[in-house]
FIPATOR-260441 format. One record per residue (C-alpha): chain; x, y, z. Coordinates in steps of 0.05 Angstrom, whole numbers, plus 5000, padded with zeros to 4 digits. Example, Ala and Ser with C-alpha at 12.3 -4.5 7.8 and 13.67 -1.06 7.14 Angstrom:
{A, {5246, 4910, 5156}}
{A, {5273, 4979, 5143}}
This chain:
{A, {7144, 1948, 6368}}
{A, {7114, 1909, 6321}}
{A, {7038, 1869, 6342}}
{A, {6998, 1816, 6315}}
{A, {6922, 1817, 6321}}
{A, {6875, 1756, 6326}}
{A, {6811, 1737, 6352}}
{A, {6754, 1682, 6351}}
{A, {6687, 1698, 6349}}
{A, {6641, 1748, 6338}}
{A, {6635, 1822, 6309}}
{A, {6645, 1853, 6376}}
{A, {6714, 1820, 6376}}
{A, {6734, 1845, 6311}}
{A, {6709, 1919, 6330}}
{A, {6757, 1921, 6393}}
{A, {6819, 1894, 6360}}
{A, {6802, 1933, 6303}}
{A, {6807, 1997, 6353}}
{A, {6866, 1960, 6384}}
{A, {6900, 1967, 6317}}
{A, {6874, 2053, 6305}}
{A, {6908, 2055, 6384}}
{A, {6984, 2025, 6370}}
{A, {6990, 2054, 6299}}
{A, {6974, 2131, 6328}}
{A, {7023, 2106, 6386}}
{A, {7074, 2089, 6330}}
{A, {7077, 2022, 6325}}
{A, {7067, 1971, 6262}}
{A, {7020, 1913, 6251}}
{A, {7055, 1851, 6226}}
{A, {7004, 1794, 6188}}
{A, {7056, 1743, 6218}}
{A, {7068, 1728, 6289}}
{A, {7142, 1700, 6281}}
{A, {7156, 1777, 6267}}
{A, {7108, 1803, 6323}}
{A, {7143, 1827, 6390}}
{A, {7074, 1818, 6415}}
{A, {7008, 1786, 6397}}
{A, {6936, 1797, 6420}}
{A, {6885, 1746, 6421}}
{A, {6817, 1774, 6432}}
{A, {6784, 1703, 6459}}
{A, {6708, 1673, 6444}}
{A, {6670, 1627, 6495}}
{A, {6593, 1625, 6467}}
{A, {6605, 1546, 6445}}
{A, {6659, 1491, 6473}}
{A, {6681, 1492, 6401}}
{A, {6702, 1575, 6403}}
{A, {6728, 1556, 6476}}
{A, {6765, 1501, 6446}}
{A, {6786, 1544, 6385}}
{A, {6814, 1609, 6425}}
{A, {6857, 1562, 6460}}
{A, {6880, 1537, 6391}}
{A, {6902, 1602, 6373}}
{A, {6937, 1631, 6427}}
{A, {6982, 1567, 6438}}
{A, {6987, 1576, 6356}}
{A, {7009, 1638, 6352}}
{A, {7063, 1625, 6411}}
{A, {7088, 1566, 6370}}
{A, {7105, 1604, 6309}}
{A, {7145, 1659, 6347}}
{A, {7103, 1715, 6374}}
{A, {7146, 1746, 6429}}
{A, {7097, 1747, 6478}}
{A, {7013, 1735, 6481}}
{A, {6959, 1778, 6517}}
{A, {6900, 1739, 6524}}
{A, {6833, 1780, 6522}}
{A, {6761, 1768, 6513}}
{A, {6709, 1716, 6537}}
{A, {6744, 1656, 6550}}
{A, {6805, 1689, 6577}}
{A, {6756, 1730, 6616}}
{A, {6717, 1664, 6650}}
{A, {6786, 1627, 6662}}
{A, {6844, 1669, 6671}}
{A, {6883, 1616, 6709}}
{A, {6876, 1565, 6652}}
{A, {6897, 1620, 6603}}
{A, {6951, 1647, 6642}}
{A, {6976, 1575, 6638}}
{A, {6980, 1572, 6567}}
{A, {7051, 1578, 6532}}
{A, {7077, 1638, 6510}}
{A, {7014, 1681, 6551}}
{A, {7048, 1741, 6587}}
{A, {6985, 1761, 6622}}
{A, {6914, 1757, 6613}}
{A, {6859, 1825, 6603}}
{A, {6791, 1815, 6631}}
{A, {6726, 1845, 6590}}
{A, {6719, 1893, 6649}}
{A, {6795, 1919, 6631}}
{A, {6803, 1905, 6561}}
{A, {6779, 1988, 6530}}
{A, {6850, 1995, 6565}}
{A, {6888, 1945, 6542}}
{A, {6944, 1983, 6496}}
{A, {6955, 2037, 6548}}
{A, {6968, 1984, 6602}}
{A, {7002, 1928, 6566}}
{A, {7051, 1981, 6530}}
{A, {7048, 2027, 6584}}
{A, {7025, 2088, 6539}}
{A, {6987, 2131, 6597}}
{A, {6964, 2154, 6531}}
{A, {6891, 2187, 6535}}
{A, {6862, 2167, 6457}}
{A, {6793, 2197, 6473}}
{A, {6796, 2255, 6430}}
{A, {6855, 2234, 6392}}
{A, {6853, 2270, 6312}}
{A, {6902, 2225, 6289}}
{A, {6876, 2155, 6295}}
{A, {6848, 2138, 6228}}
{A, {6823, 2062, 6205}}
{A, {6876, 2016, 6175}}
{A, {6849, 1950, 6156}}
{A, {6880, 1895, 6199}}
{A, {6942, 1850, 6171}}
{A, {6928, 1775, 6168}}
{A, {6873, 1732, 6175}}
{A, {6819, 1790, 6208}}
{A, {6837, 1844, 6147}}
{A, {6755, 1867, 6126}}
{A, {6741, 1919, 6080}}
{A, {6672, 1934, 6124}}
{A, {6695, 1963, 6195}}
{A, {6664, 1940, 6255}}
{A, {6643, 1999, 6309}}
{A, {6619, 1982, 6379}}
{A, {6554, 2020, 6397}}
{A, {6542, 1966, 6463}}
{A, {6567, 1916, 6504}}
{A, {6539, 1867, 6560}}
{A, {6460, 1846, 6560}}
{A, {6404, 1828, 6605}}
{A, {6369, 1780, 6577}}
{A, {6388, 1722, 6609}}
{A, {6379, 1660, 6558}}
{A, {6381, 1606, 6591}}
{A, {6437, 1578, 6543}}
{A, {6478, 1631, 6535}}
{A, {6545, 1650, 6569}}
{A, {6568, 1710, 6540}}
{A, {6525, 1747, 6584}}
{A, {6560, 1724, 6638}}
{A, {6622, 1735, 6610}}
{A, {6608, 1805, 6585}}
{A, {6568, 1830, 6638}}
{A, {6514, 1878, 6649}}
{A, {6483, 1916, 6581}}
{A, {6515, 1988, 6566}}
{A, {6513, 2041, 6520}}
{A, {6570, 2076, 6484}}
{A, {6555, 2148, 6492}}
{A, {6529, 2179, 6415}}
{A, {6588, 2208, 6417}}
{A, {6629, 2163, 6427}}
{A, {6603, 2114, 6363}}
{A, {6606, 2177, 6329}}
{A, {6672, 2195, 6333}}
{A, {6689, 2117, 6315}}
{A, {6642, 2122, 6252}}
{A, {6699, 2184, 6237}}
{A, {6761, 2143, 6256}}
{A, {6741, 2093, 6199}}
{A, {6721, 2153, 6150}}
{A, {6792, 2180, 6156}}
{A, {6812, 2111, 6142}}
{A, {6774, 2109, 6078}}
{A, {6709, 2062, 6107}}
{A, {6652, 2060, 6053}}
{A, {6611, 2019, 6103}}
{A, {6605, 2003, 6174}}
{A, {6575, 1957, 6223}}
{A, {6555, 1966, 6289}}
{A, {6552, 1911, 6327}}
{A, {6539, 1895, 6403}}
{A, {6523, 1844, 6451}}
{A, {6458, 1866, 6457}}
{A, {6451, 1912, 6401}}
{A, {6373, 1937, 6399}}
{A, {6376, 1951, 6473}}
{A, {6429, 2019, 6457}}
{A, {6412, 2074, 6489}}
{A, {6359, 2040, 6538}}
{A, {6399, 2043, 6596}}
{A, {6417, 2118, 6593}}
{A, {6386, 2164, 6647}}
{A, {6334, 2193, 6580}}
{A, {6331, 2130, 6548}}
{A, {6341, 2128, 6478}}
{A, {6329, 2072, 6423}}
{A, {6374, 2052, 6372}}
{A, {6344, 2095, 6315}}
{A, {6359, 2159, 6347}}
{A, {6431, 2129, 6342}}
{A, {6428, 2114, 6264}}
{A, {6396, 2177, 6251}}
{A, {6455, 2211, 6283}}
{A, {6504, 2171, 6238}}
{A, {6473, 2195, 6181}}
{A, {6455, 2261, 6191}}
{A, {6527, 2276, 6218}}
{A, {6576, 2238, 6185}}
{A, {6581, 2216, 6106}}
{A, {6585, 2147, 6102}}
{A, {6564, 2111, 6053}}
{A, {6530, 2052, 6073}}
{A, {6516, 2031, 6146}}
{A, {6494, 1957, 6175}}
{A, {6461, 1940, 6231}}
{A, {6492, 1864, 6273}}
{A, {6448, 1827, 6301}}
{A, {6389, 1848, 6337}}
{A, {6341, 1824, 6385}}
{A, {6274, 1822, 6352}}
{A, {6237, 1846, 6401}}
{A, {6276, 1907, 6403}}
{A, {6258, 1923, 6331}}
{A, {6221, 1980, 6322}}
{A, {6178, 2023, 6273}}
{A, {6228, 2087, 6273}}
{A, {6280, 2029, 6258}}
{A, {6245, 1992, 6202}}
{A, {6231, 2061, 6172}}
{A, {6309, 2071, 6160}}
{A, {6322, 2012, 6121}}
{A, {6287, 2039, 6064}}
{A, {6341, 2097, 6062}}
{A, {6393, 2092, 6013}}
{A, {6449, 2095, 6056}}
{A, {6424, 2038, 6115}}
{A, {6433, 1959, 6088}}
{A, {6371, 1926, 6070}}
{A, {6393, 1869, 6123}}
{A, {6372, 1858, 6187}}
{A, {6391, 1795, 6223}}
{A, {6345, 1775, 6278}}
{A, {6361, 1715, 6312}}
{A, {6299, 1670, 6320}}
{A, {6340, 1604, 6361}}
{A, {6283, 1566, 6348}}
{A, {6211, 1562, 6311}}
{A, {6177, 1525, 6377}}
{A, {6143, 1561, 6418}}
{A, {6150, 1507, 6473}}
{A, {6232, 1509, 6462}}
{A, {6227, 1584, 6463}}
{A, {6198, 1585, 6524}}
{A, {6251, 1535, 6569}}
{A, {6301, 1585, 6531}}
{A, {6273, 1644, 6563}}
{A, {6274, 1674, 6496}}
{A, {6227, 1743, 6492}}
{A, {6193, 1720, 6432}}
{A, {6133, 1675, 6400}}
{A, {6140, 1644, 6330}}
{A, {6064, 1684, 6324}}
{A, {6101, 1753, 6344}}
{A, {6162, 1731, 6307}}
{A, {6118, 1724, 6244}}
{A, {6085, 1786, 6255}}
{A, {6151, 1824, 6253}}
{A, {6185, 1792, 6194}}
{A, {6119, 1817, 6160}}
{A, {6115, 1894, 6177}}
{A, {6192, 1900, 6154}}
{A, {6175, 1864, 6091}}
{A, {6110, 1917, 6081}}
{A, {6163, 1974, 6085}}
{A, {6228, 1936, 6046}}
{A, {6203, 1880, 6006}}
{A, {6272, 1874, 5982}}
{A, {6304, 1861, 6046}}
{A, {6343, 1811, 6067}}
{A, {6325, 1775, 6133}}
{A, {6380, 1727, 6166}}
{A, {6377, 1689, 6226}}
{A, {6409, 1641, 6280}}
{A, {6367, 1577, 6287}}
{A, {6393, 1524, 6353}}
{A, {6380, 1455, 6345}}
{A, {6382, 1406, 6412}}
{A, {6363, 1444, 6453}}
{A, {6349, 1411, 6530}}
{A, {6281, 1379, 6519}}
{A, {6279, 1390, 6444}}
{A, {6229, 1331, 6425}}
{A, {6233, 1304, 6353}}
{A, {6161, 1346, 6353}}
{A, {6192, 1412, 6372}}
{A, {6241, 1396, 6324}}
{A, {6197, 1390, 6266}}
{A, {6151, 1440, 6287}}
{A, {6219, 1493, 6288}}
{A, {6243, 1458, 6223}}
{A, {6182, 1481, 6189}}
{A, {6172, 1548, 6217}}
{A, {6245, 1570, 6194}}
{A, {6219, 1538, 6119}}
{A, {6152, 1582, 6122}}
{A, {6197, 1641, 6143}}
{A, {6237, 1644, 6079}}
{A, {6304, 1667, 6105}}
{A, {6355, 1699, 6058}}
{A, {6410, 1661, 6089}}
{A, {6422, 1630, 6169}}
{A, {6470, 1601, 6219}}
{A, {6446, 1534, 6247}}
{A, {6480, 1529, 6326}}
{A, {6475, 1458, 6354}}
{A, {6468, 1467, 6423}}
{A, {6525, 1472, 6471}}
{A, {6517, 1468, 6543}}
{A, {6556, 1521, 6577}}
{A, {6572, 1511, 6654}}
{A, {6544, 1564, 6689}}
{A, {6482, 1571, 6652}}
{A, {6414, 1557, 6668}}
{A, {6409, 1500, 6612}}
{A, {6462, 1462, 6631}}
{A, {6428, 1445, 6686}}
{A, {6365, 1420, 6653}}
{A, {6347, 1355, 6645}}
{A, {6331, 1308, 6579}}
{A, {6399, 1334, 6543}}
{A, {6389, 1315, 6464}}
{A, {6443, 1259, 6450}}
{A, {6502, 1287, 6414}}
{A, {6495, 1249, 6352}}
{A, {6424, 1265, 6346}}
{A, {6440, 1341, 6355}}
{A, {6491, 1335, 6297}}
{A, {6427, 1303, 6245}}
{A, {6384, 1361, 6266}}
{A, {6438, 1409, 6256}}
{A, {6447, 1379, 6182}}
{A, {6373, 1380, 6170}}
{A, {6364, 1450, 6189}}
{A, {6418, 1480, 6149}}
{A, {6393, 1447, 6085}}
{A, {6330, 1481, 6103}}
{A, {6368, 1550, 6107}}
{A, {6412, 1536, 6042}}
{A, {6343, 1522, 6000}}
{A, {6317, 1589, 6028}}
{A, {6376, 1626, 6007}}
{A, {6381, 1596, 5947}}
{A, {6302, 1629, 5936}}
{A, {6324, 1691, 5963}}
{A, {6382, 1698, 5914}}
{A, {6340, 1680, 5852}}
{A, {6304, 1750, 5859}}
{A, {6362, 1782, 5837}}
{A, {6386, 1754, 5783}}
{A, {6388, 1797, 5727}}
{A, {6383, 1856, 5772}}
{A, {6430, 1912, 5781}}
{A, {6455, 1931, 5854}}
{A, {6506, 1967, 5888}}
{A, {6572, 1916, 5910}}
{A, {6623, 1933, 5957}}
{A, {6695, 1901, 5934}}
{A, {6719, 1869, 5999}}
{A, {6773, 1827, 5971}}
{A, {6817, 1831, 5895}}
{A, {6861, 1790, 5871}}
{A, {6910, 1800, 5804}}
{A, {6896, 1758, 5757}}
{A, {6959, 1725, 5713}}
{A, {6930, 1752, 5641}}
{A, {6922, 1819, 5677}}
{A, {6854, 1853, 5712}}
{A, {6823, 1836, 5773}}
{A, {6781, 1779, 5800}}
{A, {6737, 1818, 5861}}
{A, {6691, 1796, 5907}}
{A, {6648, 1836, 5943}}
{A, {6582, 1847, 5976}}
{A, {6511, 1880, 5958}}
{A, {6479, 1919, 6020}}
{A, {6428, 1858, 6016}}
{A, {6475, 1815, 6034}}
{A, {6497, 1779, 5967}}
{A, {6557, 1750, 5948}}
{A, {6574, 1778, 5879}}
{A, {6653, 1758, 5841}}
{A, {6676, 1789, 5774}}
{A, {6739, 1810, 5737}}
{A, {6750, 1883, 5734}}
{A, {6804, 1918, 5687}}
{A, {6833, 1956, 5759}}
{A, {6834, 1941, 5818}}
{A, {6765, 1962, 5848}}
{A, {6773, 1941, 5929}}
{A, {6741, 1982, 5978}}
{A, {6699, 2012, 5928}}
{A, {6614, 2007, 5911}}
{A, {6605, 2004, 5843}}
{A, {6536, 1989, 5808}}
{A, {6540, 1913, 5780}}
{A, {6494, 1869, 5735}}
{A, {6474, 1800, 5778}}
{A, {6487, 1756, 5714}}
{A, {6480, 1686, 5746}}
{A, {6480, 1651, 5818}}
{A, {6505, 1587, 5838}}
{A, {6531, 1555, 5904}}
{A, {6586, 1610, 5919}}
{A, {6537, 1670, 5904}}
{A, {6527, 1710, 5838}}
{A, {6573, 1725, 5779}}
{A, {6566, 1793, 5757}}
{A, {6594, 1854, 5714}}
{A, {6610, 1920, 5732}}
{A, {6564, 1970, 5701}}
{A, {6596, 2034, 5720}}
């Protein structure tokens, strides 16, 4: 049978359709890149904004219009309204969070036990999700309860993957030929905190790298109050990304408390400063929300100018989406639409002026790049563009073909789309 794989959203997504794919291939199955030649397609759904909401729907009736067979609908939205995506054209049935780890034995009927399975190996995914970098789930679910956020209620309680169990993932995607992977997770920092001997998560990436060889290992997003010493202490090993992307939401301290958000701007501060003491180098990324319930043009200046002190290497700028079911949707003094949409402007030139500062540090330097994508060029060599463990975007032309591999490169010049380099070795 042949399958096509899709999905909207975040990291988490692309880790369980990219075990989705290691699942059907050991079954003996293909992957197809188009779904007119797909007997059935998976759609692997997003609900955090109206726009992913609107966008999953997009998809699925997409990929039923150009000749998928049939459509499983999975993930978040499909998860919060099964009956509207049940409805959908082309959708044979729908697979809730709490069923989807089973979703290729039960949609193909496998009975197929893939727990301790030596044959599954990584295989990039055809089509529009194909990454170089795999994506492992360490953690689903969280407890945090933002009061804009919906995913938690769509995901569920937080939960650990066993050590184990990431383990034997991290070895999946080695047989596969992985030179880096991410683990990702709803609530990432909270791993291992829910076990009957509680663990944090840098007993987990000391595991990774004392037991398995890969080569370079990033960390998703993480909670920063879940950041700790132990953890900061790893990113100045050669094999963990100097990245870590803590998502701040917002620079008020007011805002951050109607967000129930476990943070100050002070303690926020404080943080971004002991993992700068230990990896000066490091790159620090964020999610900023603008329009917010209540957000006065105050709280929005006073946020605009925290994320400006904090000198990000790069951000994502969220405006504000109000998500029935949540406790801010309910709140009153909801920021006017077209006012969210200026502050949302505002705050991303902020973020592109700090990354633009971050990415002037390097110029003339010589780091590591991963070659996620390559391209043949008609006078012959390679145009590749690839990624440095600090989370720069680096092209150059290459005599071979050099994807999926870390080669040392000079940082020759930046502009707009990221640096232009040369391959040193």
């Amino acid at each position: 049978m042949k399958i096509y794989l899709d999905m909207v959203g975040c990291r988490l997504n692309q880790s369980e359709i990219e075990a989705y794919a290691q699942q059907l291939l050991a079954g003996g199955h293909t992957l197809t890149s188009d779904p007119a030649e797909a007997d059935l397609a998976v759609i692997n759904t997003c609900t955090v904004t109206v726009a992913a909401a609107a966008d999953s729907r997009k998809m699925i009736r997409r990929t039923a219009r150009e000749g998928a067979g049939e459509v499983v609908a999975t993930g978040c939205w499909a998860s919060l309204e099964p009956e509207k995506a049940a409805l959908l054209k082309g959708v044979s049935r729908v697979i809730s969070n709490a069923q989807k780890e089973a979703l290729v034995p039960t949609v193909l009927g496998a009975g197929r036990d893939f727990s301790d399975d030596q044959s599954l190996a990584r295989v990039p995914i055809p089509g529009p999700r194909e990454r170089t970098r795999t994506v492992i789930k360490a953690q689903d679910g969280c407890d945090n309860g933002c009061a804009f956020c919906i995913t938690t209620i769509a995901r569920g309680e937080g939960r650990s993957l066993p050590a184990e169990d990431v383990l034997r993932s991290v070895r999946i995607a080695l047989r596969g030929g992985a030179q880096e992977a991410v683990l990702t997770g709803i609530h990432l920092g909270s791993w291992g905190q829910d076990f009957d001997h509680p663990l944090t998560l840098d007993h987990l990436v000391e595991r990774i790298l004392k037991e398995t060889r890969l080569r370079r290992l990033r960390l998703s997003s993480i909670e920063p109050w879940d950041v700790n010493d132990p953890l900061i202490s790893l990113l100045a090993s050669d094999r963990v990304a100097r990245h870590l992307h803590l998502p701040l939401q917002s620079g008020c301290a007011a805002t951050l408390r109607r967000m129930a958000r476990k943070i100050t701007p002070a303690g926020y501060a404080a943080l971004l400063d002991r993992v700068r003491a230990v990896v000066p180098e490091v790159a620090l990324t964020t999610d900023v929300m603008v329009g917010f319930p209540g957000e006065t043009e105050e709280e929005f200046a006073e946020s605009l100018a925290f994320v400006r002190e904090m000198g990000f290497a790069d951000g994502h700028t969220f405006t504000y989406s109000a998500r029935p079911g949540t406790t801010a949707a309910e709140m009153p003094d909801q920021v006017p639409h077209p006012l969210r949409k200026e502050r949302n402007a505002r705050m991303r030139e902020v973020l592109a002026s700090s990354a633009a500062a971050y990415g002037q540090r390097f110029v003339g330097q010589e780091l590591d790049v991963l070659w996620e994508s390559a391209t043949e060029l008609e006078g012959g060599g390679w145009a590749l563009r690839g990624l440095t463990d600090n989370y720069l975007r680096v092209r150059a032309e290459s005599p071979e073909n050099r994807w999926n591999q870390i080669t040392p490169t000079h940082l020759d010049s930046l502009n707009t789309s990221g640096f232009k380099g040369k391959i040193t070795g």
